[in-house]
C-alpha positions, -999 to +999 in steps of 0.1 A: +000+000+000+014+036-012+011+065+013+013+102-002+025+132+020+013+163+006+042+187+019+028+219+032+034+249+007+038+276+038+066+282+056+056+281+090+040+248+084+067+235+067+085+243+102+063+227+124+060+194+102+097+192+108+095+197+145+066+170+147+086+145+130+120+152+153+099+148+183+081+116+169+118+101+164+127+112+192+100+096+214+105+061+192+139+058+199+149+033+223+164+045+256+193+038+275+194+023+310+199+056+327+173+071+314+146+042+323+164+044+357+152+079+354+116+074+353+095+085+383+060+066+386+033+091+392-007+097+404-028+105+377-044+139+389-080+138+397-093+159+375-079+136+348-097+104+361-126+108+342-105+111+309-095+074+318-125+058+329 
């Protein structure tokens, strides 16, 4: 199956494009063992419990 990008024609979205698909490689990227040591489990708030449920 063929996927087609249309590239933005303006500048400024041209920009953030870019910056969407640096932070999207950045999140997939695997991590090393200091940063997974890193990781602090948190609370959801409760104002966000009814996002969840």
């Amino acid at each position: 199956m063929e996927h087609l990008i249309e590239l933005p024609q303006d500048r400024v979205q041209e920009g953030l494009h870019a910056a969407l698909g640096y932070f999207v490689e950045y999140m997939e990227r695997p991590r090393d063992a200091n940063e997974v040591l890193k990781d602090i489990q948190q609370s959801v708030p409760v104002e966000m419990l009814p996002m969840l449920f």
